[in-house]
mmCIF file as Biopython writes it, N, C-alpha, C and O atoms, coordinates in Angstrom:
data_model
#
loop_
_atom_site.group_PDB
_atom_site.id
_atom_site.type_symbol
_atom_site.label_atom_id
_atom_site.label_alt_id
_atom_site.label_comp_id
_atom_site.label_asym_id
_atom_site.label_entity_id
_atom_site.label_seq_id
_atom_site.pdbx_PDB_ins_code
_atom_site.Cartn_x
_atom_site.Cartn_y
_atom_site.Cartn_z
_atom_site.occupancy
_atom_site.B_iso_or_equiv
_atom_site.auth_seq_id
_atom_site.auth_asym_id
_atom_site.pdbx_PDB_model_num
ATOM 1   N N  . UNK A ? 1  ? 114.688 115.785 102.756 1.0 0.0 1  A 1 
ATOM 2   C CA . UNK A ? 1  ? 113.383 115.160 102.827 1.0 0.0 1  A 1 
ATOM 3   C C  . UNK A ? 1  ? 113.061 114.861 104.282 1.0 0.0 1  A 1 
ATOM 4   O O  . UNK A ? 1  ? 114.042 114.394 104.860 1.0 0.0 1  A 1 
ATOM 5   N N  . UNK A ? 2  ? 111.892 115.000 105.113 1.0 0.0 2  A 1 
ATOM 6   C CA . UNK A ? 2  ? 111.354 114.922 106.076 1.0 0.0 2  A 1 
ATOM 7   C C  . UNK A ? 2  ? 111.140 113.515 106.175 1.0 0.0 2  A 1 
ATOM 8   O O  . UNK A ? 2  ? 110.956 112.747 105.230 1.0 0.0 2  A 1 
ATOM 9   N N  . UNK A ? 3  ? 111.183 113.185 107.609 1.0 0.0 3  A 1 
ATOM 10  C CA . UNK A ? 3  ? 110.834 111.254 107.903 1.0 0.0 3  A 1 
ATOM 11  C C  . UNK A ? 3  ? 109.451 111.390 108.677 1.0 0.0 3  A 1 
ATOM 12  O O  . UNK A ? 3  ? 109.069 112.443 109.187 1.0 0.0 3  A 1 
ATOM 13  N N  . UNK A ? 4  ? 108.754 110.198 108.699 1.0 0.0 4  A 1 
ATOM 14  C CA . UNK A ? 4  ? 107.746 109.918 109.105 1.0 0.0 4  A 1 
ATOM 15  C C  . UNK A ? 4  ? 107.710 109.543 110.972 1.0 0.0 4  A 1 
ATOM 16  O O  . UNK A ? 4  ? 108.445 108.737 111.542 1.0 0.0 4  A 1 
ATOM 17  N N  . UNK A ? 5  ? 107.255 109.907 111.240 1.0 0.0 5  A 1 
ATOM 18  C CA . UNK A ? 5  ? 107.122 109.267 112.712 1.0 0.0 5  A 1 
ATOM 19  C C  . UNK A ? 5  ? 106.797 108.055 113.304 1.0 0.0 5  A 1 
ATOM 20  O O  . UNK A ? 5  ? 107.118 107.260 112.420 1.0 0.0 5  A 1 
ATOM 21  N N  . UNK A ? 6  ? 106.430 107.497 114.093 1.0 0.0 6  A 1 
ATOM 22  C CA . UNK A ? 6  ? 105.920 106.539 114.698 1.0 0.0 6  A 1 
ATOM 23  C C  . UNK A ? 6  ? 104.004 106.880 115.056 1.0 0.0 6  A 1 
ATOM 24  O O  . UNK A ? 6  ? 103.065 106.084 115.062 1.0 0.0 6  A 1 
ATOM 25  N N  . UNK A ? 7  ? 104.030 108.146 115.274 1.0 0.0 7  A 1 
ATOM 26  C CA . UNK A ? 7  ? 102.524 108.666 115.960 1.0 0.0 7  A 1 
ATOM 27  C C  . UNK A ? 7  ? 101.995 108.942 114.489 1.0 0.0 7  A 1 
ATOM 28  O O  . UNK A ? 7  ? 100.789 108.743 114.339 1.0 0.0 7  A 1 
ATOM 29  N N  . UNK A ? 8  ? 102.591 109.298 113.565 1.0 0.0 8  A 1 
ATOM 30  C CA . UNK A ? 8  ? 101.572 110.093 112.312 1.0 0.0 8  A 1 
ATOM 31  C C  . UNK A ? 8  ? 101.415 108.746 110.899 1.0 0.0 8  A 1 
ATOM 32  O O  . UNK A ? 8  ? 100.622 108.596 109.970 1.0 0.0 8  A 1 
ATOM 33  N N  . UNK A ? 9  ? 102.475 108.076 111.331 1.0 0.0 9  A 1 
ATOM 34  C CA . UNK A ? 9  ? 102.744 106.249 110.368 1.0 0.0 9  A 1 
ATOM 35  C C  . UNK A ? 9  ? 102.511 107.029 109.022 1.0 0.0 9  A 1 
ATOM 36  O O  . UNK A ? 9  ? 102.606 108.257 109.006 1.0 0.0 9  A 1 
ATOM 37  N N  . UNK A ? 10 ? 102.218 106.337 107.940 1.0 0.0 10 A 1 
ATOM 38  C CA . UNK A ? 10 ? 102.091 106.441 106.301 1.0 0.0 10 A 1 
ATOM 39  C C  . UNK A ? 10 ? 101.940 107.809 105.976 1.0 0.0 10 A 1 
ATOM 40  O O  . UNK A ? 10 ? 102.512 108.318 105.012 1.0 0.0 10 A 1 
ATOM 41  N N  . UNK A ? 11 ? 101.001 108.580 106.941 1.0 0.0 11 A 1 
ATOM 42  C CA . UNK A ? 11 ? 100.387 110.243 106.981 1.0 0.0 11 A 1 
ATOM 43  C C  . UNK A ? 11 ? 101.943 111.091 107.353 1.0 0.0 11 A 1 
ATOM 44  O O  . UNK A ? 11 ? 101.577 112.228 107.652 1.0 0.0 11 A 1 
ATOM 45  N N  . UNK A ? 12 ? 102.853 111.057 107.417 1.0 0.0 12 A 1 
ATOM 46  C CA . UNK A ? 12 ? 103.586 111.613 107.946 1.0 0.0 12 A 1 
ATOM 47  C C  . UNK A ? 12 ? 104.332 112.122 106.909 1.0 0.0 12 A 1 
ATOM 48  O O  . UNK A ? 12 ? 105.435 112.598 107.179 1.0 0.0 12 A 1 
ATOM 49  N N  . UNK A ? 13 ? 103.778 112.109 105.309 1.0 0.0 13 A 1 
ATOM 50  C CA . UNK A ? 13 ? 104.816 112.579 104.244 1.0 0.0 13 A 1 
ATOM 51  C C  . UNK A ? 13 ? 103.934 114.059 104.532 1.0 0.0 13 A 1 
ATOM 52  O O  . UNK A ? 13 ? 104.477 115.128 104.253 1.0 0.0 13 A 1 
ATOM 53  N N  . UNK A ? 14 ? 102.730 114.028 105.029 1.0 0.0 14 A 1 
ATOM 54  C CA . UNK A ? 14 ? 102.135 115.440 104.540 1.0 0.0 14 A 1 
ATOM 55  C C  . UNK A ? 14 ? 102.320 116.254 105.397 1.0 0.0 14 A 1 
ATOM 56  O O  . UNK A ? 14 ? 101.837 117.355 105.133 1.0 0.0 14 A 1 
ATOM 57  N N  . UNK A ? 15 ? 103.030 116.139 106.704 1.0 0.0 15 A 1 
ATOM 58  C CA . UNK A ? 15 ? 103.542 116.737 107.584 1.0 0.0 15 A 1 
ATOM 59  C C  . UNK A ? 15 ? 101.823 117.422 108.321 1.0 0.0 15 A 1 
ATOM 60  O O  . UNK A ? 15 ? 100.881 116.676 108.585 1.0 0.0 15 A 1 
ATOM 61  N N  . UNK A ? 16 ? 101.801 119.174 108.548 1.0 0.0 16 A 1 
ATOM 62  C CA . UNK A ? 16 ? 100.530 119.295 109.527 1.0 0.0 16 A 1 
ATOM 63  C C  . UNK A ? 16 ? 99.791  119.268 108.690 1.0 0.0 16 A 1 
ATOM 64  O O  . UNK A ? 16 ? 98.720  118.763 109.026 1.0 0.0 16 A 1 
ATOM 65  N N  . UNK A ? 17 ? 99.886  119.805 107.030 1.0 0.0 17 A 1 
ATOM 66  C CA . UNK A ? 17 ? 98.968  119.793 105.893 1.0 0.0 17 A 1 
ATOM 67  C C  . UNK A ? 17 ? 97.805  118.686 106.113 1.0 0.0 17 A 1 
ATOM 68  O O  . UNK A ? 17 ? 97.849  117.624 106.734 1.0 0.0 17 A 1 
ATOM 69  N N  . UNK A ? 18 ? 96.738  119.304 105.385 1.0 0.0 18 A 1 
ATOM 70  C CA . UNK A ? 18 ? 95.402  118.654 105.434 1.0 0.0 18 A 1 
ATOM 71  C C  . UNK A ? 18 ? 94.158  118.239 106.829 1.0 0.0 18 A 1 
ATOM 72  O O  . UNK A ? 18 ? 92.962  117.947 106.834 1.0 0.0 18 A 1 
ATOM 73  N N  . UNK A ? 19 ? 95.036  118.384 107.712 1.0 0.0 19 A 1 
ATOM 74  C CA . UNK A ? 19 ? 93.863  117.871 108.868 1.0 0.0 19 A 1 
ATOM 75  C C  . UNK A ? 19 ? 94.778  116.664 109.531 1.0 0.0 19 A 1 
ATOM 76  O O  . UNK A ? 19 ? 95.792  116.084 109.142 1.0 0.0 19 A 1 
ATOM 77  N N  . UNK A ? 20 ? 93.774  116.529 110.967 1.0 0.0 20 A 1 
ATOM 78  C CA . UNK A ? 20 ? 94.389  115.248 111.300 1.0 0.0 20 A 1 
ATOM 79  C C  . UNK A ? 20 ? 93.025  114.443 110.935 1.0 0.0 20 A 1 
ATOM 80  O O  . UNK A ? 20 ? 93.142  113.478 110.180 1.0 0.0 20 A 1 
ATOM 81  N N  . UNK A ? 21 ? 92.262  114.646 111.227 1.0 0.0 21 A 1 
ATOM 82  C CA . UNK A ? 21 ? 90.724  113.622 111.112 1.0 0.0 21 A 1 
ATOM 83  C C  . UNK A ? 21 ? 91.516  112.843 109.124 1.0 0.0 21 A 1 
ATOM 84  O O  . UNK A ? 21 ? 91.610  111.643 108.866 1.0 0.0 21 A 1 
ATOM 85  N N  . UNK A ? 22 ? 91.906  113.980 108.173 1.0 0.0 22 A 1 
ATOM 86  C CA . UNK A ? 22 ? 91.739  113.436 106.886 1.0 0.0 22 A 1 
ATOM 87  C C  . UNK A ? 22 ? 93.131  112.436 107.126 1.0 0.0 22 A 1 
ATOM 88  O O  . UNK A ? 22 ? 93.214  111.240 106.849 1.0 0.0 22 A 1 
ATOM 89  N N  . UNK A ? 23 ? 94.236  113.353 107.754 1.0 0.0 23 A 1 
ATOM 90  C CA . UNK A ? 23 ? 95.106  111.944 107.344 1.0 0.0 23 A 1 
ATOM 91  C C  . UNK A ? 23 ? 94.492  110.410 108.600 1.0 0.0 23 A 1 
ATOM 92  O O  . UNK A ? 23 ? 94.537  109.294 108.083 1.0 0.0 23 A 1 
ATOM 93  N N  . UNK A ? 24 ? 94.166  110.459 109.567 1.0 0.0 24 A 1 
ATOM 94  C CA . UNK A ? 24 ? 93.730  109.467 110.205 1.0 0.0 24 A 1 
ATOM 95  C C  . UNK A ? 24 ? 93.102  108.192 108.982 1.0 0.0 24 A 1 
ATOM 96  O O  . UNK A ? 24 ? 93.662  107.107 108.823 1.0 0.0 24 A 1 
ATOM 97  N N  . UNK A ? 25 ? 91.905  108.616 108.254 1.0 0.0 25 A 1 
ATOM 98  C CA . UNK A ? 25 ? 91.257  108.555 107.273 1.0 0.0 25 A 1 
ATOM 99  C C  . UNK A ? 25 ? 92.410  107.597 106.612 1.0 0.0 25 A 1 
ATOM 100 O O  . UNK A ? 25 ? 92.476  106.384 106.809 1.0 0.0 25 A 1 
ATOM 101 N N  . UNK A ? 26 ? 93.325  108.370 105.779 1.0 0.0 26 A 1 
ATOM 102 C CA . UNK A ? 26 ? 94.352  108.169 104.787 1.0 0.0 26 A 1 
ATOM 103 C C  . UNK A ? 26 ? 94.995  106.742 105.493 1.0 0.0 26 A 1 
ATOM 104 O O  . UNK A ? 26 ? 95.149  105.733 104.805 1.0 0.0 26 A 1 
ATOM 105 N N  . UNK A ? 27 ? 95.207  106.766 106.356 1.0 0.0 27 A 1 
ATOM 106 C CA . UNK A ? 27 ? 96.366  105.582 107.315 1.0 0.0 27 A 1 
ATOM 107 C C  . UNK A ? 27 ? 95.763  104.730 107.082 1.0 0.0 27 A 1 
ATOM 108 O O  . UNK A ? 27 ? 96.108  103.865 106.277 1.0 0.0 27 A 1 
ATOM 109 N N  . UNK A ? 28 ? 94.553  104.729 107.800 1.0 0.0 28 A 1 
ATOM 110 C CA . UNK A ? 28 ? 93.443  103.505 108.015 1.0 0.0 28 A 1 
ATOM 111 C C  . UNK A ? 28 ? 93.017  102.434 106.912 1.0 0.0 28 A 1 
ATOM 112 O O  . UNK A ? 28 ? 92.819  101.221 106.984 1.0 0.0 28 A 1 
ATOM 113 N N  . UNK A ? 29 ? 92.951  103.393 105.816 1.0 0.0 29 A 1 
ATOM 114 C CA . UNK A ? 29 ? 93.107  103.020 104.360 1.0 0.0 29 A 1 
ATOM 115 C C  . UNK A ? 29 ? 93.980  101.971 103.925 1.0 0.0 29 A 1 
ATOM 116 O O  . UNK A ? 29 ? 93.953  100.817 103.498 1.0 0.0 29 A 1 
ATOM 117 N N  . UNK A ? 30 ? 94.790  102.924 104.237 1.0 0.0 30 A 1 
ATOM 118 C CA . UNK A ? 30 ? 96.773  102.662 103.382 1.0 0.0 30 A 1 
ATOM 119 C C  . UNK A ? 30 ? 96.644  101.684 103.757 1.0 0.0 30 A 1 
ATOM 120 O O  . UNK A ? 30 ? 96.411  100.831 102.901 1.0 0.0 30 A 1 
ATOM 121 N N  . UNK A ? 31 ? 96.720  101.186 105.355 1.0 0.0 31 A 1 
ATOM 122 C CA . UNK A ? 31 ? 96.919  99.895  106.032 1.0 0.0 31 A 1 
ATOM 123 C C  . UNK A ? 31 ? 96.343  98.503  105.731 1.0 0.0 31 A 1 
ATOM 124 O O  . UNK A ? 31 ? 97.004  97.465  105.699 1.0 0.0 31 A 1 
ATOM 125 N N  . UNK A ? 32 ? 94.919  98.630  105.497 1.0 0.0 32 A 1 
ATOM 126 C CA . UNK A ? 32 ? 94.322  97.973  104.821 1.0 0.0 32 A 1 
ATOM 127 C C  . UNK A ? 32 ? 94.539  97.444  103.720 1.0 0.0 32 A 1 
ATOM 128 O O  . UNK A ? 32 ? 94.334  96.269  103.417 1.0 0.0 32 A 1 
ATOM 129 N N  . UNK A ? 33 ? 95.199  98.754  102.704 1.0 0.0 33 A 1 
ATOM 130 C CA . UNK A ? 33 ? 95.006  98.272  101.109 1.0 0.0 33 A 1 
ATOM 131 C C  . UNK A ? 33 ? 96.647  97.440  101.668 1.0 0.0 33 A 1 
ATOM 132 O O  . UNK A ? 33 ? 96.391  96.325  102.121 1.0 0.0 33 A 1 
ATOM 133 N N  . UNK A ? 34 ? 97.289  97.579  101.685 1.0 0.0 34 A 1 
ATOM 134 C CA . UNK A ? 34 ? 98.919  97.193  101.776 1.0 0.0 34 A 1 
ATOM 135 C C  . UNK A ? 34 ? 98.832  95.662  102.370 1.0 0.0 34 A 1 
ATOM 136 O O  . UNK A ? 34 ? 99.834  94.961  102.223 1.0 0.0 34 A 1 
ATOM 137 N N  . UNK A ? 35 ? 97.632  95.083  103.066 1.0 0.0 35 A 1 
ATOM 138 C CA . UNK A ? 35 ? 97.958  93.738  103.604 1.0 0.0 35 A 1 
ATOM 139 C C  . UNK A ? 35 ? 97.403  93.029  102.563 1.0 0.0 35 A 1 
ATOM 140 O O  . UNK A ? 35 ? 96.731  93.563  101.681 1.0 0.0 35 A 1 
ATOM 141 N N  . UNK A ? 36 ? 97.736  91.451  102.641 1.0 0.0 36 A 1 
ATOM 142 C CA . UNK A ? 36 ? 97.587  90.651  101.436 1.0 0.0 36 A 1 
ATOM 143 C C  . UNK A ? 36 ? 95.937  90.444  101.829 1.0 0.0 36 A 1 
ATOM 144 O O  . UNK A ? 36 ? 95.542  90.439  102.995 1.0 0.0 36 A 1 
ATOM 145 N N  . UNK A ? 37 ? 95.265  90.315  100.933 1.0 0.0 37 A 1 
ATOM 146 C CA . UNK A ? 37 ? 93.602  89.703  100.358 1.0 0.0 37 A 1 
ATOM 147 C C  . UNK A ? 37 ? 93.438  88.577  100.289 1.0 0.0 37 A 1 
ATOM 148 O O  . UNK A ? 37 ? 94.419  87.928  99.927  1.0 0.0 37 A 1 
ATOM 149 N N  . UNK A ? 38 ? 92.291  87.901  100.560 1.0 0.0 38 A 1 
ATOM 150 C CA . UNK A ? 38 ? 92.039  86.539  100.680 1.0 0.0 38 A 1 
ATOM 151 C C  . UNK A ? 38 ? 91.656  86.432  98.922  1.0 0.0 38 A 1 
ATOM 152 O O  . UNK A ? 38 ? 90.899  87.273  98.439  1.0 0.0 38 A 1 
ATOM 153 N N  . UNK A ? 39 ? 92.070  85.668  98.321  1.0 0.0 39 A 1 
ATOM 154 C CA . UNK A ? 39 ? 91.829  85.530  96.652  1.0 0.0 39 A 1 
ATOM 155 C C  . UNK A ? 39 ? 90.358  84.780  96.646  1.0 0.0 39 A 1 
ATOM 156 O O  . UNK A ? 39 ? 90.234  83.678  97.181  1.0 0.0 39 A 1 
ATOM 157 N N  . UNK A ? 40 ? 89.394  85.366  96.088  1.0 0.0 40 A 1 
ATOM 158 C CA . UNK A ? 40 ? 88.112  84.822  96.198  1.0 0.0 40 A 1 
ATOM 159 C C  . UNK A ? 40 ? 87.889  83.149  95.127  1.0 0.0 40 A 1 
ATOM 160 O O  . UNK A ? 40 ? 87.159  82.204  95.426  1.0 0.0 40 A 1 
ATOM 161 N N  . UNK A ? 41 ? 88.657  83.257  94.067  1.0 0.0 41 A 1 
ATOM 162 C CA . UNK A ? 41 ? 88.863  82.060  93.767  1.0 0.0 41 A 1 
ATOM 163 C C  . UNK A ? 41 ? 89.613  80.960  94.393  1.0 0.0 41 A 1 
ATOM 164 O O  . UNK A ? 41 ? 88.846  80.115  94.856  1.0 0.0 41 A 1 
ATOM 165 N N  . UNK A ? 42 ? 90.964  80.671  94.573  1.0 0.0 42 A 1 
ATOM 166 C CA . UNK A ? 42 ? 91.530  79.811  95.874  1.0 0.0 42 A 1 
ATOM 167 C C  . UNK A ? 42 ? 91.244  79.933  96.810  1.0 0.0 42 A 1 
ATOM 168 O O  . UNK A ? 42 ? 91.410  78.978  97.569  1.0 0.0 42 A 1 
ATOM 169 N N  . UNK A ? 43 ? 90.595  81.267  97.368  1.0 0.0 43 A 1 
ATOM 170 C CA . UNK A ? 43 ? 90.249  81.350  98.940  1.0 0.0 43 A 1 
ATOM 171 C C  . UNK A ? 43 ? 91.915  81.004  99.787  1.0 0.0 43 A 1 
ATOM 172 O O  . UNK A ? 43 ? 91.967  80.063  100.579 1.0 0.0 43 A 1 
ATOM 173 N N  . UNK A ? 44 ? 92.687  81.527  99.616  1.0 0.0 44 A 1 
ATOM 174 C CA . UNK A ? 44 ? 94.101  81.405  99.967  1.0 0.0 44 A 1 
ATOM 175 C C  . UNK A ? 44 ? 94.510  82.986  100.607 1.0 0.0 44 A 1 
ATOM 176 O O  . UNK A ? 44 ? 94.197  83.959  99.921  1.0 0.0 44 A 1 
ATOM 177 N N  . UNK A ? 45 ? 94.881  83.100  101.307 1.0 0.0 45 A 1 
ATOM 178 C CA . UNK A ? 45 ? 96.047  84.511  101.146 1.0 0.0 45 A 1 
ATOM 179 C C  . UNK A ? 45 ? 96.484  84.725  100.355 1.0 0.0 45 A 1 
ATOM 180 O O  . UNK A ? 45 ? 96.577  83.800  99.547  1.0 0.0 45 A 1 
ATOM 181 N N  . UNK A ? 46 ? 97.115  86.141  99.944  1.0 0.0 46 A 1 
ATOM 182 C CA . UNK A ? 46 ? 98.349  86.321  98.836  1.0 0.0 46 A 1 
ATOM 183 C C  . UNK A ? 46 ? 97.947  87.318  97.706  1.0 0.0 46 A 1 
ATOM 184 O O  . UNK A ? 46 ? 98.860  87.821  97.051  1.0 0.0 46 A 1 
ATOM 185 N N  . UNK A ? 47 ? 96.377  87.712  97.367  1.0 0.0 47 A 1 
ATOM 186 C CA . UNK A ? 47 ? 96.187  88.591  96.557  1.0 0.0 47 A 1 
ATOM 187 C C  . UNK A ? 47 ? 96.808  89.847  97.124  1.0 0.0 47 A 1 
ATOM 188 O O  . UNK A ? 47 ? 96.748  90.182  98.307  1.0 0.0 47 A 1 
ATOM 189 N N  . UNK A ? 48 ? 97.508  90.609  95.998  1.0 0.0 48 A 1 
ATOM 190 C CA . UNK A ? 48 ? 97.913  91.990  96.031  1.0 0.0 48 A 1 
ATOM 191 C C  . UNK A ? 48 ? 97.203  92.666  95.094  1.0 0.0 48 A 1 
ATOM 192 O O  . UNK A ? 48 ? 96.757  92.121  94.084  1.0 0.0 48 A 1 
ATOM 193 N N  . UNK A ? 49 ? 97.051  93.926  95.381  1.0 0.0 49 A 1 
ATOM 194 C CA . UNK A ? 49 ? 96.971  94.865  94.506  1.0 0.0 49 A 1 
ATOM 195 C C  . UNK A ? 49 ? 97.735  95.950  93.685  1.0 0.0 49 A 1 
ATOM 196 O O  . UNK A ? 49 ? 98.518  96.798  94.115  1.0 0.0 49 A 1 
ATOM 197 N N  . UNK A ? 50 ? 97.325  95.724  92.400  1.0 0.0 50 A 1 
ATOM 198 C CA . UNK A ? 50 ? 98.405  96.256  91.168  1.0 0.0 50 A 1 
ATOM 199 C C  . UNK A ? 50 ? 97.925  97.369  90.848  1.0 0.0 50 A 1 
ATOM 200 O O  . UNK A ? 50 ? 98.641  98.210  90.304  1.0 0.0 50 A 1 
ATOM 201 N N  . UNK A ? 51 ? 97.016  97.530  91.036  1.0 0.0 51 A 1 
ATOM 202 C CA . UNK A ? 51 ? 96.245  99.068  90.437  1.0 0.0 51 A 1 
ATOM 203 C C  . UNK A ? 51 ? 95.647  99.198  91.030  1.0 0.0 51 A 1 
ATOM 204 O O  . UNK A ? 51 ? 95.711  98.643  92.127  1.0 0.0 51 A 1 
ATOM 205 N N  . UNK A ? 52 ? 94.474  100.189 90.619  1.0 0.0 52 A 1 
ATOM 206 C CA . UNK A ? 52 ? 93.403  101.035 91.368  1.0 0.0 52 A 1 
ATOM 207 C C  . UNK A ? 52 ? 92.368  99.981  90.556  1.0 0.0 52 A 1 
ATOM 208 O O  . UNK A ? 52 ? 92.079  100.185 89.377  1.0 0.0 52 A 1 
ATOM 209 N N  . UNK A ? 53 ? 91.808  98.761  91.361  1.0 0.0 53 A 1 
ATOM 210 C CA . UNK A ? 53 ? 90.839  97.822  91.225  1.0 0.0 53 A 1 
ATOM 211 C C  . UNK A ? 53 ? 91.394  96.740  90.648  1.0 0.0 53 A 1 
ATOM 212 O O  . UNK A ? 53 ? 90.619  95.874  90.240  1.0 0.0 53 A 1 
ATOM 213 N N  . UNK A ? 54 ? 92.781  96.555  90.490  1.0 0.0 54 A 1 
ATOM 214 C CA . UNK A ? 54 ? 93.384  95.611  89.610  1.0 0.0 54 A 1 
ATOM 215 C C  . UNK A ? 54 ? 93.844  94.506  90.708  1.0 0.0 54 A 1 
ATOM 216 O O  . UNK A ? 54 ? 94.319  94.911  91.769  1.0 0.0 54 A 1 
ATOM 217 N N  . UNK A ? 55 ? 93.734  93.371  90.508  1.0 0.0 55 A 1 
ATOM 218 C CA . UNK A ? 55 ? 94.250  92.485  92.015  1.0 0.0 55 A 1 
ATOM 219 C C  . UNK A ? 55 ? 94.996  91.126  91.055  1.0 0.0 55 A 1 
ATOM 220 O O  . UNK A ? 55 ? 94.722  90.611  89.971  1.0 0.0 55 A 1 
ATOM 221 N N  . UNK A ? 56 ? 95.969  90.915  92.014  1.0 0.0 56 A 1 
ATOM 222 C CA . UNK A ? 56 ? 96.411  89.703  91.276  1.0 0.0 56 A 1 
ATOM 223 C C  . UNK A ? 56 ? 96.987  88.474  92.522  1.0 0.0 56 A 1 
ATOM 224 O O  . UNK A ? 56 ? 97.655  88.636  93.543  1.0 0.0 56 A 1 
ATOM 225 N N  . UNK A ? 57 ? 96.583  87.640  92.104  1.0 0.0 57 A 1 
ATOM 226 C CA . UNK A ? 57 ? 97.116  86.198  92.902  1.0 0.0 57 A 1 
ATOM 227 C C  . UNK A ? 57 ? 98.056  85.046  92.514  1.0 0.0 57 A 1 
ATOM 228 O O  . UNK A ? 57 ? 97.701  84.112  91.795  1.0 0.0 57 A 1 
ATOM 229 N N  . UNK A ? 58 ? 99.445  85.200  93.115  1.0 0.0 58 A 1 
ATOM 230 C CA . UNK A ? 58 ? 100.111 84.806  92.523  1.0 0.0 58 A 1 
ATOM 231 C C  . UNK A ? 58 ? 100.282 83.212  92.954  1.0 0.0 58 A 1 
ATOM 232 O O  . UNK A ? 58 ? 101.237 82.608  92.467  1.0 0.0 58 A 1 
ATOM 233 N N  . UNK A ? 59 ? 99.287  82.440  93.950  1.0 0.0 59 A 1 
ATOM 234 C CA . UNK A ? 59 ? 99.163  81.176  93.749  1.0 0.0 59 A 1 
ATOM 235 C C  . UNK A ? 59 ? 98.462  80.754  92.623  1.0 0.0 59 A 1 
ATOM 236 O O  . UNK A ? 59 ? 99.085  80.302  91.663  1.0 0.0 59 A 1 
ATOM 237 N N  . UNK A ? 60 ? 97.061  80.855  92.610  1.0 0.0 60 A 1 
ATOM 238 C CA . UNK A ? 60 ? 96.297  80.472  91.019  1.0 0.0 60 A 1 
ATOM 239 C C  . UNK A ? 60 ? 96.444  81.565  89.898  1.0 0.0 60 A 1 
ATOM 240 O O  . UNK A ? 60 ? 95.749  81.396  88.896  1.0 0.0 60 A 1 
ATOM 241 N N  . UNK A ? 61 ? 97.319  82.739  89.949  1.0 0.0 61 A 1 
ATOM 242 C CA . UNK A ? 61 ? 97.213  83.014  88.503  1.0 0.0 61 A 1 
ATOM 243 C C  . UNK A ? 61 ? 96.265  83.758  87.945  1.0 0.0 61 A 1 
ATOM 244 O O  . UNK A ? 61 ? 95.855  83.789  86.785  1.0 0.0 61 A 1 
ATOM 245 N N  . UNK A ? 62 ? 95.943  84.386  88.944  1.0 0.0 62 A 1 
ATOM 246 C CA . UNK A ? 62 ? 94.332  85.380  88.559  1.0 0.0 62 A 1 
ATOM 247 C C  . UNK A ? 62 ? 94.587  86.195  88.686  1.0 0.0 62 A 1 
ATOM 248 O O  . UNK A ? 62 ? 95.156  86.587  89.705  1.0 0.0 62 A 1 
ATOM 249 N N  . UNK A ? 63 ? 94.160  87.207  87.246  1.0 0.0 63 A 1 
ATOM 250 C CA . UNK A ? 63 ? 94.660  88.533  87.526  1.0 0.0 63 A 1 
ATOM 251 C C  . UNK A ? 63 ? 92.726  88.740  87.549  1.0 0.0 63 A 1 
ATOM 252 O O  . UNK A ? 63 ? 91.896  88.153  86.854  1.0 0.0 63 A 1 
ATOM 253 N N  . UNK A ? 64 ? 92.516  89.801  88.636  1.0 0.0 64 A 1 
ATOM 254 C CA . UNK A ? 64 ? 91.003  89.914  88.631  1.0 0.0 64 A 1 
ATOM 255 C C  . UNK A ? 64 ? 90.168  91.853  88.910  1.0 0.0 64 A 1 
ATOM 256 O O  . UNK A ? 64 ? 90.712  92.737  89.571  1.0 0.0 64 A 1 
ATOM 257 N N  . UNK A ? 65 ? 89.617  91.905  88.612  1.0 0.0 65 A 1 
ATOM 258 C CA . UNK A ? 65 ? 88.982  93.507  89.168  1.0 0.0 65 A 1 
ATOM 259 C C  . UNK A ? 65 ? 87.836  93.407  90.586  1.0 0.0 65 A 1 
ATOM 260 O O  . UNK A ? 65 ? 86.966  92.607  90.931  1.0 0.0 65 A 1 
ATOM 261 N N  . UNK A ? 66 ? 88.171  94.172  90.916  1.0 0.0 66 A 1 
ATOM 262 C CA . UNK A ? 66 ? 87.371  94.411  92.112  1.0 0.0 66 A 1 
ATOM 263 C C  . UNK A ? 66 ? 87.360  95.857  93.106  1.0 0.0 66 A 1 
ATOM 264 O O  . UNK A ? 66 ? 87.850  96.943  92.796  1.0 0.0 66 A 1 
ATOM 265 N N  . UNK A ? 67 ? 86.668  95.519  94.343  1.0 0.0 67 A 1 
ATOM 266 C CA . UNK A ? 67 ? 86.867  96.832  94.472  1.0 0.0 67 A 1 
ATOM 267 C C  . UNK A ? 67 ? 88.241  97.323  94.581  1.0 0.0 67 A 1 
ATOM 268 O O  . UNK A ? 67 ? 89.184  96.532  94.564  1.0 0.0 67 A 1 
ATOM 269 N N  . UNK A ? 68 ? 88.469  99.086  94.736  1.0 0.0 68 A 1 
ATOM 270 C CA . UNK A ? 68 ? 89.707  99.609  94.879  1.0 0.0 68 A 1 
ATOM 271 C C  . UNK A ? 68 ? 90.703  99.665  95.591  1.0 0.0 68 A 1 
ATOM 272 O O  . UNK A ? 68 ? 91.844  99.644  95.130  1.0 0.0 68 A 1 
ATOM 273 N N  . UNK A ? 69 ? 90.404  99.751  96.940  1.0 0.0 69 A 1 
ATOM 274 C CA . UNK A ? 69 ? 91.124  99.775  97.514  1.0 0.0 69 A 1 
ATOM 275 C C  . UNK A ? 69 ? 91.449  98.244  98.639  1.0 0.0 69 A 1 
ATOM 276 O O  . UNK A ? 69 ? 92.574  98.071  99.107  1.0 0.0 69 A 1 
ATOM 277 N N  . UNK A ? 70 ? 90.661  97.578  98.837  1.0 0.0 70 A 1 
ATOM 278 C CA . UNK A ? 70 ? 90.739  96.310  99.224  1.0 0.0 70 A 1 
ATOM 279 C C  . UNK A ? 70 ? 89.602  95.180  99.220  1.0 0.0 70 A 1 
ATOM 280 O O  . UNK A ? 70 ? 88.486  95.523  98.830  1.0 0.0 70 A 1 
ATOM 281 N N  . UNK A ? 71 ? 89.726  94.387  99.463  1.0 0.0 71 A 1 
ATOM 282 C CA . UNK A ? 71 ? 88.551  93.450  98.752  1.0 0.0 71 A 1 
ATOM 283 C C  . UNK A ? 71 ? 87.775  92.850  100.026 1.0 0.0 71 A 1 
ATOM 284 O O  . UNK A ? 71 ? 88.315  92.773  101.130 1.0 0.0 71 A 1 
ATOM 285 N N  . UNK A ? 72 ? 86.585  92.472  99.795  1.0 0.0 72 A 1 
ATOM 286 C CA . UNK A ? 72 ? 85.583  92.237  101.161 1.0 0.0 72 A 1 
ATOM 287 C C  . UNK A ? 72 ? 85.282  91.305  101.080 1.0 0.0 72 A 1 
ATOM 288 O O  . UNK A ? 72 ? 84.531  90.822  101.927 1.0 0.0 72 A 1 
#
């Protein structure tokens, strides 16, 4: 199995495949979705995401929908 770099980060499973503009795209994303969400009910840190629109906060206990990939 191939390792990821430091210059290509999360994009680096697809090696030169796809473009660089699309994986740039892909990172920028990833990075985003992967940090914790401000929970719009506690207004706290700590929401994660469980699915594709599924979010959950494990101070108050809210499992909630929203957008997909990170919340605004």
């Amino acid at each position: 199995m191939t390792t990821k770099s430091k210059k290509t980060k999360s994009a680096g499973r697809f090696g030169s495949r796809h473009g660089k503009t699309v994986r740039d795209k892909l990172v920028k994303v990833e990075k985003k979705q992967k940090v914790k969400q401000k929970c719009p009910f506690c207004e706290k840190l700590g929401s994660k995401r469980v699915s594709k629109g599924v979010w959950e906060c494990p101070r108050c206990k809210k499992k909630f929908a929203s957008n997909t990939y990170y919340l605004d």
